[in-house]
N, C-alpha and C positions, 0 to 999 in steps of 0.2 A: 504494500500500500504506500501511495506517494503524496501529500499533500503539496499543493501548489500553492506558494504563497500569495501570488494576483488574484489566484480564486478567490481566497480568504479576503483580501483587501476588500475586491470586488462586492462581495457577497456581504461586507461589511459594511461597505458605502452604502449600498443598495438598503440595507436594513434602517439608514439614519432617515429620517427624519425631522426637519427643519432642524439641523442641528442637533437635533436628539435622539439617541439613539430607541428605535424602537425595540427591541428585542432582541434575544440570545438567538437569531435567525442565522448567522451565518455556519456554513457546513464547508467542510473542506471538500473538495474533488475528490474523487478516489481515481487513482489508473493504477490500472495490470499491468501486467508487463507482455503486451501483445497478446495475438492471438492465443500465441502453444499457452501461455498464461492463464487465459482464460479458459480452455479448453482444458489446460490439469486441472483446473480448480472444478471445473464439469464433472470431469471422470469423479473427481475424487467424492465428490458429494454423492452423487449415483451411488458410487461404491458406500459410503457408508451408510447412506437409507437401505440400501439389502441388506447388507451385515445385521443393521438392528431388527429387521424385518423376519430374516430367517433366523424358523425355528430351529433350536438344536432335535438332532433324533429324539431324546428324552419326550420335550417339550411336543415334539408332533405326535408322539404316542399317547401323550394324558392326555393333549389336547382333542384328540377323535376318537376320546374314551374307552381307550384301551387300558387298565391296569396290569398290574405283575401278571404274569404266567401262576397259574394255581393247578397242583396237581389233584388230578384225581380224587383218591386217598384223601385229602384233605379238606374234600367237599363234602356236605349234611347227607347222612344215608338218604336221605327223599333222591338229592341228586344224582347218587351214584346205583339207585333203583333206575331214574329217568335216562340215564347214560347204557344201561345192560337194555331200557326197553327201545332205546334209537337203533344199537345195537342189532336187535335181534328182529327188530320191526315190527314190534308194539306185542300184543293190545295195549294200548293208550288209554289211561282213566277219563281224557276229556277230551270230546268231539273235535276242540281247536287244536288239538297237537297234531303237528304237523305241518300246519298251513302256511302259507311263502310267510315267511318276515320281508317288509318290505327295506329294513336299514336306511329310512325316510332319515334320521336323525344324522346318518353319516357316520357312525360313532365306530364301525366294524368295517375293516379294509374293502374298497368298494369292488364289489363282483355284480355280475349281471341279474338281473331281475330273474326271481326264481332258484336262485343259488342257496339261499337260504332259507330254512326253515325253522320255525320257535316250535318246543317243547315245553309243558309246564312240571315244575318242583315244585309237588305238593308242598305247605306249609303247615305245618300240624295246627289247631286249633282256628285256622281260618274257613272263613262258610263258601268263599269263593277261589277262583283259580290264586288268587295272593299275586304277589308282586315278584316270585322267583323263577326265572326261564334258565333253559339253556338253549342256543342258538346253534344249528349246523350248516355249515357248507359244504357243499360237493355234489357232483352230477349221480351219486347214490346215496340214497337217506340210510341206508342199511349200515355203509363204509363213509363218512363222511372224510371229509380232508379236514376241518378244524371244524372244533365246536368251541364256544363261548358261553361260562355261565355271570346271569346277572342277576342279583340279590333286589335291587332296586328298580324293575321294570324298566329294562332299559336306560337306566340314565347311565350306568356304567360298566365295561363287561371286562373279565377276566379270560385269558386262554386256557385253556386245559389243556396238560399234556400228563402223558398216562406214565 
């Protein structure tokens, strides 16, 4: 940055007023230093609005609501009844197991409409399906390629791996 002193003059006259100075109005010029000047100062700014922008791995992962990897084993027996009956291809206690999940919320890696299917985990003492699913993908419900369980109807889901 270069302040030009005539500017400052300039811009100083220009503010008086019958002799009297009107206001803290004057402003220095600013110049680059040319083009390529202006043009690193381009680059550089671009570059740091993406740096703040992108997310780290971590960050995209909570952020489309994926949590830790949860094994098996470590899910509520209801789940791991609901995971033997995807397995073996039901009978289902409730008419909706099975039907597309549509993943409208975005929150499960995005695959094509139909890819996924919700399962419900019973909830002991509740009178309705409760708020616990598990979620499967793949071109057979029988064998899926990943399943997701989620506690909270979707707001959040966990991978399973066995």
């Amino acid at each position: 940055m270069v302040i030009i002193e005539k500017d400052v003059v300039k811009n100083v006259d220009a503010a008086t007023v019958n002799g009297r100075r009107a206001g803290a109005t004057a402003k220095p010029s600013l110049r680059h230093g040319g083009k390529a000047g202006a043009l690193f100062a381009l680059v550089l700014t671009v570059a740091a609005t993406f740096a703040t922008l992108a997310p780290t791995r971590s960050e995209a992962k909570q952020s489309s609501g994926l949590g830790a990897d949860v094994s098996l084993a470590s899910l509520p027996p209801e789940a791991q009844r609901t995971d033997q009956l995807i397995h073996s291809g039901g009978p289902f206690p409730f008419s909706r197991d099975g039907v597309v999940f549509g993943n409208y919320e975005k929150r499960l890696p995005r695959e094509p409409r139909g890819w996924y299917h919700e399962y419900t985990v019973p909830t002991p003492g509740a009178h309705n399906r409760g708020a616990r699913r598990i979620i499967c993908g793949g071109s057979q419900p029988t064998e899926p390629d990943a399943c997701f369980y989620t506690e909270d109807h979707y707001n959040s889901f966990h991978r399973i791996v066995k």
